[in-house]
Residue frames as qw, qx, qy, qz and C-alpha x, y, z in Angstrom:
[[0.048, -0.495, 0.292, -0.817, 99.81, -69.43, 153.39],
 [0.477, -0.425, -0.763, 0.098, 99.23, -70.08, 156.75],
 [0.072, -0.816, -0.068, -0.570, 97.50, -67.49, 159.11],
 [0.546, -0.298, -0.462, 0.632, 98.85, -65.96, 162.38],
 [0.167, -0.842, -0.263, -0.441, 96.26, -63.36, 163.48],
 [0.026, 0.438, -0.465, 0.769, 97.38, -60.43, 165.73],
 [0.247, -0.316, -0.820, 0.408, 96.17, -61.64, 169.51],
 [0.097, 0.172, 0.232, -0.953, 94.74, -58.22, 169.81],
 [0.473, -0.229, -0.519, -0.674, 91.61, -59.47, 167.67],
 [0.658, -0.414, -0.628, -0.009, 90.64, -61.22, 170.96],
 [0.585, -0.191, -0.501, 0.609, 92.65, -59.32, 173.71],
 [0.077, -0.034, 0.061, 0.995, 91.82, -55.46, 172.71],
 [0.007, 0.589, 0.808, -0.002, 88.29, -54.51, 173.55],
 [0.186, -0.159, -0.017, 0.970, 87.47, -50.80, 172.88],
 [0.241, 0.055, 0.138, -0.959, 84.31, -50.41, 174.18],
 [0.660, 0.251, 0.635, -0.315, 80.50, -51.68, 174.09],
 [0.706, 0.557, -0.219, -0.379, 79.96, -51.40, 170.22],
 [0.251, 0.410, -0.877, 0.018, 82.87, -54.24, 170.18],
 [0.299, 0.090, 0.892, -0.328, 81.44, -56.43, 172.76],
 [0.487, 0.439, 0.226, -0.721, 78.40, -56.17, 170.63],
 [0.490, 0.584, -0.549, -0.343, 79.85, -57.31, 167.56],
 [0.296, 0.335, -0.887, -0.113, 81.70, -60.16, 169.02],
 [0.397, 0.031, 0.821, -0.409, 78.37, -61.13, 170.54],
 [0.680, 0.460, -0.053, -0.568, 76.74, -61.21, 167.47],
 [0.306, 0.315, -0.886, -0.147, 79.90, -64.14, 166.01],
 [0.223, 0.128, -0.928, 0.268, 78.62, -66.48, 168.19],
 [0.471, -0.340, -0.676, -0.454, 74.90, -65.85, 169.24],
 [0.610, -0.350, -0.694, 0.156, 75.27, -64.91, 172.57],
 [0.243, -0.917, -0.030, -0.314, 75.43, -62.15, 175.25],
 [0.644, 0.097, -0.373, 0.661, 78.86, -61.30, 176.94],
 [0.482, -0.859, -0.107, -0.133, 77.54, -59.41, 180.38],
 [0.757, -0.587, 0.207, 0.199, 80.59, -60.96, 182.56],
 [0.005, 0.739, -0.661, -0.126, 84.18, -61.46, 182.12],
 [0.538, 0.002, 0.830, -0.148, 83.48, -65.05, 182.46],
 [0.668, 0.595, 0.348, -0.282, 80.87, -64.70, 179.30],
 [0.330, 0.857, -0.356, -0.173, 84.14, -63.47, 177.46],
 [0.363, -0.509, 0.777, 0.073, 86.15, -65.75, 178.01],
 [0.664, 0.312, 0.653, 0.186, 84.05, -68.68, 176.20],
 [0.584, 0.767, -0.063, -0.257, 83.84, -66.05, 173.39],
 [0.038, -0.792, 0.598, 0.118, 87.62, -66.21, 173.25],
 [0.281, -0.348, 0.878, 0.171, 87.83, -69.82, 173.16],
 [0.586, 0.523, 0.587, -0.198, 85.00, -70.31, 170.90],
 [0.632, 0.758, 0.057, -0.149, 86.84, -68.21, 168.29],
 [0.093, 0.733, -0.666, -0.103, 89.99, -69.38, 168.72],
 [0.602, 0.008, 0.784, -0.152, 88.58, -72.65, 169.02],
 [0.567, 0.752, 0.205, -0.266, 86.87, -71.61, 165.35],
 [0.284, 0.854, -0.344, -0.269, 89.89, -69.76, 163.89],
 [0.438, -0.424, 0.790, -0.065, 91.74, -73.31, 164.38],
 [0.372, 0.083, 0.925, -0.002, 89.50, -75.91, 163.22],
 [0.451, 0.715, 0.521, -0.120, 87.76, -73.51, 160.34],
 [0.225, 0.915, -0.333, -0.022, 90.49, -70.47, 159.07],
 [0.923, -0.021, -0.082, 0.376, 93.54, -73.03, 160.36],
 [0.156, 0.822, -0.385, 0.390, 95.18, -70.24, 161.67],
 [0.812, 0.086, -0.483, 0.316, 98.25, -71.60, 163.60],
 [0.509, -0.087, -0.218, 0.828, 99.50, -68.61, 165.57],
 [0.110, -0.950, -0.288, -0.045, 98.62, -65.46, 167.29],
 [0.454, 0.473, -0.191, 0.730, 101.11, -62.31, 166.59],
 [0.489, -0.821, -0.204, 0.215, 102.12, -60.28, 169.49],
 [0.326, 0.764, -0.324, 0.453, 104.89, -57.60, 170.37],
 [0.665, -0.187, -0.466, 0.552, 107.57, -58.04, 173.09],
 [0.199, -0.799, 0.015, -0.568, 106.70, -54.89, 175.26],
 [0.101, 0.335, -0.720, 0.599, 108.04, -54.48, 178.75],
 [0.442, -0.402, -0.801, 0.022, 106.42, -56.80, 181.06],
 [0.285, -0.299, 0.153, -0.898, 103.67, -55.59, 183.39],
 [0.002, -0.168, -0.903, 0.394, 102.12, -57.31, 186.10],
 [0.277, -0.453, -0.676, -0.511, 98.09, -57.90, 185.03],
 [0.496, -0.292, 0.457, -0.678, 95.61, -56.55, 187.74],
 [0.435, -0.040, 0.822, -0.367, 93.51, -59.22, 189.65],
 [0.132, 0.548, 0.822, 0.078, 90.57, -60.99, 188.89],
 [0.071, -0.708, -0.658, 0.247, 88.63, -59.01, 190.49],
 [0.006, -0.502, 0.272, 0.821, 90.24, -55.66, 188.93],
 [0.086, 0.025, -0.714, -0.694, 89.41, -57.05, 185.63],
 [0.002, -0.536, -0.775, 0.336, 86.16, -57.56, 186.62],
 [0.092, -0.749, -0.234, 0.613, 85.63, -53.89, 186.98],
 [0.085, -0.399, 0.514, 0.755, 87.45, -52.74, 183.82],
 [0.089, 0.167, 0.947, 0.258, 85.56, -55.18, 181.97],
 [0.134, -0.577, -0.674, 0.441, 82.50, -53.44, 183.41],
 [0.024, -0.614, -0.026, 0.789, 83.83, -49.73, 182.58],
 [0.091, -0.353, 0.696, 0.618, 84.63, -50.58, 179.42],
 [0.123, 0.299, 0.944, 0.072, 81.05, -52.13, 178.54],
 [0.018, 0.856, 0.486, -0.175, 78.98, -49.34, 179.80],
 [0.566, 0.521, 0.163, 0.618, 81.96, -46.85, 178.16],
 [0.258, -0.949, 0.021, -0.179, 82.78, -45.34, 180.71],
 [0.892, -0.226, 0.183, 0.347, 86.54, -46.25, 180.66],
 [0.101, -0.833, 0.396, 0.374, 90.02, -44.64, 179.98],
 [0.610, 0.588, -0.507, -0.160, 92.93, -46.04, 177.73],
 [0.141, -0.503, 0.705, -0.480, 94.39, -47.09, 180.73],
 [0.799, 0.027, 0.403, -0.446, 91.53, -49.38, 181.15],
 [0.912, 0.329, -0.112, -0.218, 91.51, -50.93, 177.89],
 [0.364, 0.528, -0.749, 0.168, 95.83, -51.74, 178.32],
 [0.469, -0.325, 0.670, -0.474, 94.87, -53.13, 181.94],
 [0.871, 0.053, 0.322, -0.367, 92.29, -55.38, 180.69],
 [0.744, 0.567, -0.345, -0.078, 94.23, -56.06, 177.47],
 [0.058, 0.476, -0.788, 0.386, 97.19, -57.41, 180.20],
 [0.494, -0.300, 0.752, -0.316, 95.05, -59.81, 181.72],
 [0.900, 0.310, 0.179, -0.249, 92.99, -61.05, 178.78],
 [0.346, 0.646, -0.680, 0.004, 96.79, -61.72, 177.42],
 [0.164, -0.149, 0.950, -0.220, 97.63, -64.58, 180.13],
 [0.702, 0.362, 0.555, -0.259, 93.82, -66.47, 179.47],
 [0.598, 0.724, -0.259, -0.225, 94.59, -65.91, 176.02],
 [0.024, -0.572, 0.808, -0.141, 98.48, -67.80, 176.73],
 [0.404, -0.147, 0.893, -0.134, 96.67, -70.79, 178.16],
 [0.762, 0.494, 0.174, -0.380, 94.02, -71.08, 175.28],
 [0.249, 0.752, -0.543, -0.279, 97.22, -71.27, 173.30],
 [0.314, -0.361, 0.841, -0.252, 98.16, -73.99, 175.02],
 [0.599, 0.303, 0.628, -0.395, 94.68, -75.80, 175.10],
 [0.764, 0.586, 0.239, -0.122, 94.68, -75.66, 171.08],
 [0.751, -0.103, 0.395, 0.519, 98.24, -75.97, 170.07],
 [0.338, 0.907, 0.173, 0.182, 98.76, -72.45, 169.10],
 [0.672, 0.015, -0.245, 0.698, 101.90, -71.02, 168.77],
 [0.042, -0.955, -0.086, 0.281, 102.36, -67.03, 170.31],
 [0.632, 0.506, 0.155, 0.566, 104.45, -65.18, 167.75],
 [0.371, -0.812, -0.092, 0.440, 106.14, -62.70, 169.71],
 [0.652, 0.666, -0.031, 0.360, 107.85, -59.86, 167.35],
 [0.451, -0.779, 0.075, 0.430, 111.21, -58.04, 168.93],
 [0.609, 0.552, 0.233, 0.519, 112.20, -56.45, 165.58],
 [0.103, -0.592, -0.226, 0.767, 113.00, -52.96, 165.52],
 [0.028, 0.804, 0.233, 0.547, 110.84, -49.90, 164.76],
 [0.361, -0.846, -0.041, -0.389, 110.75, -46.79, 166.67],
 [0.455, -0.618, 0.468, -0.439, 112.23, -47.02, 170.03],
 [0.682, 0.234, -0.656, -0.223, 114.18, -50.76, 170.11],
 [0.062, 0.208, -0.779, 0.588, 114.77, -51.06, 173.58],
 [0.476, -0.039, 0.506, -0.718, 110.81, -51.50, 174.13],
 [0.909, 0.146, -0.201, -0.334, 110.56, -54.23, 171.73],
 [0.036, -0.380, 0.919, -0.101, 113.72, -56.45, 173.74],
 [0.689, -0.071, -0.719, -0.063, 113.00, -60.14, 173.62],
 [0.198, 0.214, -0.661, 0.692, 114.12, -60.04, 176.75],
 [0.502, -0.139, 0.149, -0.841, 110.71, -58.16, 178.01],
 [0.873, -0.150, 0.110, -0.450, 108.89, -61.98, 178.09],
 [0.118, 0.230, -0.836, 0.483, 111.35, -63.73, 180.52],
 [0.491, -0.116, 0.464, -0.729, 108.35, -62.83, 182.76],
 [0.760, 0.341, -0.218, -0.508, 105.61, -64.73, 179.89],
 [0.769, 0.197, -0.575, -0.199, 107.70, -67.57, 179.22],
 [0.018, -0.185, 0.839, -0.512, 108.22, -68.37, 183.11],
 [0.454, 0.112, 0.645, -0.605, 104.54, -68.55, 183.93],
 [0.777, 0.322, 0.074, -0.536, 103.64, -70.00, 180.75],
 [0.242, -0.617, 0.719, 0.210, 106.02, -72.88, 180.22],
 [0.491, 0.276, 0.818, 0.115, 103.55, -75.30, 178.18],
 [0.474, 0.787, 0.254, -0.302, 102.62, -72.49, 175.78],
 [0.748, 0.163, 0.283, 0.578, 104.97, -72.32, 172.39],
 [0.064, -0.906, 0.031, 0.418, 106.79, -69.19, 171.85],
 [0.724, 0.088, 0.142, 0.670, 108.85, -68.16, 169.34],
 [0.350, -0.628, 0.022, 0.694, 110.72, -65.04, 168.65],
 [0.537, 0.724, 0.388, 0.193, 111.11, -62.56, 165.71],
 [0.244, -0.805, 0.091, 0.533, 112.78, -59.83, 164.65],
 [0.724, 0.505, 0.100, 0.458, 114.84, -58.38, 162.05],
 [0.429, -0.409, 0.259, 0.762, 118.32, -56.11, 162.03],
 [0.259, 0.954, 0.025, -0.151, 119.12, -52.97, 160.46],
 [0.065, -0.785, 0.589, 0.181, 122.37, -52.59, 158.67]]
């Protein structure tokens, strides 16, 4: 068995008691957005060259344009001192997705993208990361899915 961890173990932050935790993996103090980032590539730099995980799962969701920097910034911020919506945590989770894309890159990870169907099939189209695989054209994608019937 080889692993392919859900991206969300790195992209989904929900709140200080997280940030807390994943400053404890690594011995350090994640103030900034900047401070996060090295976490991110310190454990995906880890999960690589210590778990050999190969691949990070995702879902094909309609594409949404990431806020700025300098938005994420802020979120990052709200979302530290808990004072943040859901809304926040998807925003940030949208930008820490694209830094997350080139890490891929940077350690020959693939991005497992499912577009199976559950629920509602039209919001898992492949289709939905056209957007993803334009601005990330050195990162490996592949596709997934399975049919009913």
């Amino acid at each position: 068995m080889t692993p392919v961890l859900l991206i969300n173990f790195l992209a989904l932050i929900q709140g200080s008691k997280v940030l807390k935790e994943r400053e404890r993996k690594f011995g350090f103090e994640i103030n900034s957005l900047e401070d996060y980032y090295q976490y991110m590539e310190l454990q995906l730099e880890k999960w690589v060259k210590v778990e050999r995980v190969i691949g990070l799962k995702t879902v094909s969701n309609p594409f949404r344009e990431p806020p700025s920097p300098v938005k994420a910034e802020i979120l990052f911020r709200k979302i530290g001192e808990d004072k943040y919506s859901n809304s926040d945590i998807e925003l940030l989770r949208l930008f820490l997705l694209e830094k997350i894309y080139k890490l891929c890159n940077k350690y020959d990870v693939v991005v497992a993208v499912h577009a199976g169907v559950w629920g509602d099939f039209r919001n898992l189209d492949p289709r939905h990361m056209i957007p993803i695989f334009e601005r990330f054209p050195e990162t490996r994608f592949i596709s997934y899915g399975y049919a009913l019937g």
